[in-house]
Residue, then its C-alpha position, 0 to 999 in steps of 0.5 A: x775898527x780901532x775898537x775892535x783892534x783893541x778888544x782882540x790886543x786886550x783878549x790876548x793880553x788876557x789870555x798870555x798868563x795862562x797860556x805862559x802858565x800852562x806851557x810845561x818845561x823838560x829837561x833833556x838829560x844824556x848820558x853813557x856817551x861812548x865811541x863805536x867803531x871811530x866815528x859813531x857815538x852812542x849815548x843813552x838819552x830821557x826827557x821829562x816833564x820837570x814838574x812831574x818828573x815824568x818822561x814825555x810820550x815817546x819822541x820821533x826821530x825829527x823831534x831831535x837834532x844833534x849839534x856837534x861843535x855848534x853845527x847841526x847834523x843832518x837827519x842821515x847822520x843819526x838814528x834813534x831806538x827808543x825803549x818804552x817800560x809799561x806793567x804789562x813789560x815792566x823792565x827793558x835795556x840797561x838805561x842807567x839814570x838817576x837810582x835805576x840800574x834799569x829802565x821801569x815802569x813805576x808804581x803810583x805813590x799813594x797816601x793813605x788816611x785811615x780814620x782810627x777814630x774810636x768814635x767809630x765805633x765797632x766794628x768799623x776800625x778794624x773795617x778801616x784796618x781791613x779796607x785799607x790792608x785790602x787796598x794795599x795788596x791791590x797793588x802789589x803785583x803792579x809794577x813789581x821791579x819799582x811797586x808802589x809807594x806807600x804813606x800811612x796817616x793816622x788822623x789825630x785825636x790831639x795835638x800832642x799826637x803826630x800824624x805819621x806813626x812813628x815806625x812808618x814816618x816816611x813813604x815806604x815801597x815795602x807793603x808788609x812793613x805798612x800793613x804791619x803798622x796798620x794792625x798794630x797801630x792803636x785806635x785814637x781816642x775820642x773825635x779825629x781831625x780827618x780833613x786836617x790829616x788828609x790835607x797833610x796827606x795830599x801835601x806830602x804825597x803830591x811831593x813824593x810823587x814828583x820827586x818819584x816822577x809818578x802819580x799821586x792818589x790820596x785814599x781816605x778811609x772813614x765816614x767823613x766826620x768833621x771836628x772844629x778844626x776841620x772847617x775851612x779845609x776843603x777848598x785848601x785841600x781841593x786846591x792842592x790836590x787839583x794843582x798837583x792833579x792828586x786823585x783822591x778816592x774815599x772810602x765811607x766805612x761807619x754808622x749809617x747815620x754819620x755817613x749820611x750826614x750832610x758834613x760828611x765831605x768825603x763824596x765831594x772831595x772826590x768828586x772834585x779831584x777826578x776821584x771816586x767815592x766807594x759806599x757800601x758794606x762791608x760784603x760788598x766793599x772790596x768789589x768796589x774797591x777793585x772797581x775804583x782801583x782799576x779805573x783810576x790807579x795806573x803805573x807809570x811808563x818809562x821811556x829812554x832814547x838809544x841813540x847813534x851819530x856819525x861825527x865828522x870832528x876833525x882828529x886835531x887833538x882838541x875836545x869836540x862836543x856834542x848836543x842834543x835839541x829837542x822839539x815838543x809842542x813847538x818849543x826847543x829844549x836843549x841839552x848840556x853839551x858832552x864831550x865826543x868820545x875819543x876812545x872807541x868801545x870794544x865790544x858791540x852794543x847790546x842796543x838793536x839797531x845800533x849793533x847794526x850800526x857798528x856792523x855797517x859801518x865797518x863794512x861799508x866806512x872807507x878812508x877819504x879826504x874830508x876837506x873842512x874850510x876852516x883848518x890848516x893846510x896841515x889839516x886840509x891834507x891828512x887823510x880822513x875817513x868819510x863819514x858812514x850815512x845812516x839809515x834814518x829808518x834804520x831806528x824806527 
């Protein structure tokens, strides 16, 4: 018995790190808070992953509790309305976080290696050139209020050569301006470090991406040579695409004979990362770059909470505050604390349900005695109007 205690103690001791490691973190951010018709606050709400920057799934209503001075509200006093962005409904209500006016979906962030080596041979640059233009208009009706963002590498010849063209260097959402770089830039002399050029681009595209809050793809496009300073890449590139879940996609555009050679790494690498590799001619490439591109390159949807509660601070002239928990997948995430609104709005909300809410509200808040344990007989005396409850159905 004794030993069987301890295999199970030994077991869990094993298994902990991990599952510390796969629990994720968010942070609940809150902002617009503002007062509509005395008592009911409003205030614009989003909770993302903070290792993606994305917003979680939509939340329910018992996933949220709100404190006010310390003290949980109950589930009458508050509703919720959340407003989901997906390609199909790209833009919704005004929710002002961050740099967006509004709340959208977002384009993937994608970086895009083109082998321009003149190794290649023709005609199979200017089929690098044309597969990778043609994979960047894929994209451009996607996402349109927030497209995706692109980065260009270009694989080096030498090391006197940079990677990012000098008139692209940065990851760019305005697809004409990194097509125009693609056409103009010149061909690479002699072999190309590839593999090096696509461990950069999984690098920065993974950091891009989180700081986006999207997901990240690496398309390489070319036929998998390898150069001395390419060995040992692979593990380090599967390792860092897969710890940041970076899809890479390879293209295989060259002679048949190099595609065909065993060094040829490309079908592994994206095989390894929940990628695809795209083979065939030039006839039937862009038919299968369609394919891939629709199976696996999605927007990211977005998701802001409306939300509405019926405070009952005393009006004594002191800061009252409020705070929003959360609760996803067992664990509590906590908000900053904001201060309660002192002057009201004097114009509706824009938001359903919640200009309802000001409607009820008025027609149905009447003025009494809120007796509080804790203040002054002064306090205790003064005519106060009894908080409106809300239908907690009312934001479903």
């Amino acid at each position: 018995m004794k030993t069987w205690i301890l295999r199970c103690s030994l077991a869990l001791l094993l298994l902990s790190p991990v599952l510390t490691y796969a629990q994720a973190a968010y942070e609940v951010k809150l902002t617009d808070a503002q007062l509509l018709d005395d008592r009911v606050v409003n205030f614009k709400m989003r909770v993302t992953n903070t290792a993606t920057g994305q917003d979680v799934p939509p939340l329910e209503t018992g996933d949220l509790a709100i404190y006010q001075d310390g003290q949980l509200l109950t589930d009458s006093q508050m509703v919720m309305n959340a407003i989901t962005t997906d390609a199909t409904h790209p833009t919704s209500h005004t929710i002002p976080f961050d740099s967006q006016n509004v709340l959208r979906a977002s384009g993937a962030t994608i970086g895009l290696v083109t082998d321009l080596s003149v190794a290649l041979g023709d005609p199979f640059i200017g089929e690098v050139r044309a597969a990778a233009e043609s994979w960047i208009n894929l994209g451009n009706a996607v996402s349109p209020n927030d497209p995706e963002s692109i980065g260009l590498f270009i694989p080096r010849s030498s090391n006197s050569q940079a990677t990012r063209p000098a008139n692209a260097p940065e990851f760019d959402r305005d697809h004409n301006k990194i097509i125009g770089v693609l056409r103009t830039e010149p061909p690479r002399d002699g072999a190309t470090n590839l593999y090096g050029a696509v461990l950069e681009a999984v690098t920065a595209t993974a950091a891009e991406a989180k700081k986006r809050g999207t997901d990240s793809y690496v398309i390489v496009f070319g036929d998998g040579s390898v150069t001395p300073d390419s060995a040992g890449l692979f593990s380090q590139i599967v390792d860092i695409a897969n710890k940041n879940n970076t899809i890479i996609i390879a293209v295989g555009i060259g002679k048949p004979e190099n595609l065909d050679k065993a060094t040829n790494q490309l079908p592994n690498l994206a095989s390894s990362t929940n990628g695809r590799y795209v083979a065939g001619g030039a006839d039937i490439r862009p038919i299968n770059m369609e394919q891939a591109y629709k199976a696996l390159v999605k927007p990211v949807n977005r998701t802001g909470y409306d939300v509405a509660f019926v405070h009952t601070a005393p009006r004594d002239d002191k800061q009252h505050t409020f705070q929003v928990k959360v609760t996803i997948a067992g664990q509590t995430w906590e908000s900053s604390t904001l201060p309660i609104p002192t002057d009201v709005l004097t114009t509706t909300s824009e938001f359903v349900p919640l200009s309802q809410i000001q409607k009820d509200y008025m027609l149905r808040g009447i003025p009494a005695a809120i007796i509080l344990a804790a203040v002054t007989t002064a306090l205790a005396t003064a005519t106060r109007r009894r908080p409106t409850r809300i239908d907690p159905g009312a934001g479903k």
